[in-house]
N, C-alpha and C positions, 0 to 999 in steps of 0.2 A: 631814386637812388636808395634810402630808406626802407621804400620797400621791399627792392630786388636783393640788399642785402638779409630783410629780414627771412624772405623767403629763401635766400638760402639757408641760413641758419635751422630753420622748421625742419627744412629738407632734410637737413644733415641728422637731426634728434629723430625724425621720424624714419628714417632709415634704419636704425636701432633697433634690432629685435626687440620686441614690448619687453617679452622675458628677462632679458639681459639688462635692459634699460632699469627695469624697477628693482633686479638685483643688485645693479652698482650704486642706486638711489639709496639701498639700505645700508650696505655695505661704507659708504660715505658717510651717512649718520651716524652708522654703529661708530668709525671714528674719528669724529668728529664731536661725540659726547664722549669717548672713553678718555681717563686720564692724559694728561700731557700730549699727544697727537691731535687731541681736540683743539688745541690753541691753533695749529697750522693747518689742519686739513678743512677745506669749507664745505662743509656738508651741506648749507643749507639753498649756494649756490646749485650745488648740484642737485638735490630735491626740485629747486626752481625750473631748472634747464628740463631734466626730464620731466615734470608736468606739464610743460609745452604741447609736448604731444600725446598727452592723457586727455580722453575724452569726455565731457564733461559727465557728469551723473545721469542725465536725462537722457546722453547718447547712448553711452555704454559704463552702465554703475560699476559692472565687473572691474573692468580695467582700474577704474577709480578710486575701486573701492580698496583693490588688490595693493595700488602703491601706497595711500593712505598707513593700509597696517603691516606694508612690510615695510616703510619707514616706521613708523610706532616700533616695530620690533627690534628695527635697527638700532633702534633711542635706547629702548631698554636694555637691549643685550651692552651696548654701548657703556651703559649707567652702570650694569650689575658687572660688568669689569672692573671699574672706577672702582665698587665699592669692595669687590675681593681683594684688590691689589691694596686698597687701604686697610683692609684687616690685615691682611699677611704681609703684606708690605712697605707697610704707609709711611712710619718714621726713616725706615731706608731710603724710600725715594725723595722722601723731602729732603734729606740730608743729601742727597745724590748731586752730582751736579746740572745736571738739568732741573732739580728741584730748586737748586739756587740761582738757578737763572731766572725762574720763575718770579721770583723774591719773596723774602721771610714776611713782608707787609700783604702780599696776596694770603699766604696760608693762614696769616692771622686775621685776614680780615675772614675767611671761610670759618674759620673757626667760632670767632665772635659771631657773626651771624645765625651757625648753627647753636651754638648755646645761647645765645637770648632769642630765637626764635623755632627753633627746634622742626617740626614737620613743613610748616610755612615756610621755611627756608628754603627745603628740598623744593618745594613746586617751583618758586621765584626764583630759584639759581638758575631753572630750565630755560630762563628769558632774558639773563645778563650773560655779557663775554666774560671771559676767566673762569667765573665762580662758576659755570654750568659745566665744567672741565674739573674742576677742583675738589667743589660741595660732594660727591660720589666716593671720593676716594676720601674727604674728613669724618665723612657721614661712618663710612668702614671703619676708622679709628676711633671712631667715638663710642665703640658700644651700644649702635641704636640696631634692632633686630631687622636683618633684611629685606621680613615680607611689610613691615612698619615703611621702610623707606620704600620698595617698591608701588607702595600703599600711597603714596604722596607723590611720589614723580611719573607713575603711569599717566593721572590725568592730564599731568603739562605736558608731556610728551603726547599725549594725544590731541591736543588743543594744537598746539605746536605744529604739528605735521598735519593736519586737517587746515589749517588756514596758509600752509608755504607750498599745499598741493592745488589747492582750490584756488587760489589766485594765478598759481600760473599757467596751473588748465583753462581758465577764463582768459588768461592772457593769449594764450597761443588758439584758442578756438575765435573770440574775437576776433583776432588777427586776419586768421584764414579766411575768414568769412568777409571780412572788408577788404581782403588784397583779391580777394574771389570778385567782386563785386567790380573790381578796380577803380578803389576809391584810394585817394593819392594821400589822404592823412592815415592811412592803414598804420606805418611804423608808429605815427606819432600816438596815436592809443596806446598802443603796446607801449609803449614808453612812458607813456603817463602813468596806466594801469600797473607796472612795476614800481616805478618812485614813488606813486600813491601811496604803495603798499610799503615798500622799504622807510616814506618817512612816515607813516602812522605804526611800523614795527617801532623805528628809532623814537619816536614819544612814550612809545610804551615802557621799552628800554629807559630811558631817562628819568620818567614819572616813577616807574618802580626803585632805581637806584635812589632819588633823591627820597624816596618814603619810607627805603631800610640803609638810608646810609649808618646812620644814628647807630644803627645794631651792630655794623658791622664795624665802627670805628671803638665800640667800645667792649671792655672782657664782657662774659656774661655776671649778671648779677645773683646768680644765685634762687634764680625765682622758681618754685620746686614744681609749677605748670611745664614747665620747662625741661628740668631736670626728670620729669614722669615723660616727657613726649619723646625725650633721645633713650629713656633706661627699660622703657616698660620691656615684656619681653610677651 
């Protein structure tokens, strides 16, 4: 049962033009990181879904390699939206009402973050919900020069999309290969091999918030490492 569902599923993703498939994969991230869309759209769902039928590295790198950095690019074009609309924007949208829906304790917490932690923030926002939405667009109001922030969120964004492509190309190649086989725990790997992944994400998730909670709950202090990492230009 398990497995004839999963294979339908495969079915369905692999019928997807490659083309089209790795365009919607980007297209998802792009917003999915860009301001306020990013809370509701799951990007990283759908990164998942289409690596299903990404072949692994050793089969065909091309393909592999192809969706890795048109999501990376999605991320970023994503981010450098966030961080335009927060320069030319920023105070309006927060002020907006979808910015107040958001609430005034999220913006303050992005904020405090980014001032007492300044380029380090940018990477680690790329790895918590809200602030990876938010930190782009305070990063724009704060005066930090844009190839500086690009400079700091390129790597997590590549980190990022290389480990939500590479597990679920592994997930769906596995798969094929044990329902090929017709071996009857086939769904159950696949299903391990995702929650594996989803709670070793959510620890990561966790251990980082609980090691910059501290920043985020407090203004910045004033420490001029800090004040050079968001002003330099």
């Amino acid at each position: 049962m398990v497995n004839d569902i999963l294979s339908w599923i495969l079915g369905v993703v692999d019928s997807v033009d490659p083309v089209l498939r790795i365009a919607l994969a980007g297209l998802a991230i792009l917003l999915e990181t860009s301001v306020l869309i990013g809370l509701v759209v799951p990007g990283d769902s759908v990164v998942i879904v289409a690596s299903l039928a990404t072949p692994n590295p050793f089969d065909n790198p091309v393909q592999y390699l192809a969706l890795i950095l048109v999501v990376i690019a999605g991320a970023l074009a994503g981010e450098s939206i966030g961080f335009a609309l927060g320069r030319w924007f920023g105070p309006r949208i927060r002020s907006s009402r979808i910015g107040r829906r958001i609430g005034e304790h999220n913006w303050v917490r992005a904020e405090n973050f980014l001032d007492r932690r300044g380029g380090i923030a940018i990477f680690v926002s790329r790895f918590l919900p809200v602030l990876h939405s938010l930190v782009p667009l305070t990063v724009g109001m704060s005066g930090m020069p844009y190839r500086r922030f690009i400079a700091w969120t390129a790597p997590a964004c590549a980190i990022w999309a290389t480990a939500y492509v590479t597990v679920g190309a592994t997930a769906g190649g596995v798969t094929r290969t044990l329902i090929a086989d017709q071996l009857h725990y086939a769904g159950y790997v696949f299903v391990a091999i995702i929650l594996g992944f989803l709670l070793v994400a959510w620890l990561v998730k966790l251990a980082l918030h609980r090691l910059n909670e501290r920043h985020m709950a407090r203004a910045g202090d004033g420490d001029p490492d800090t004040r050079d990492d968001i002003r330099r230009s």
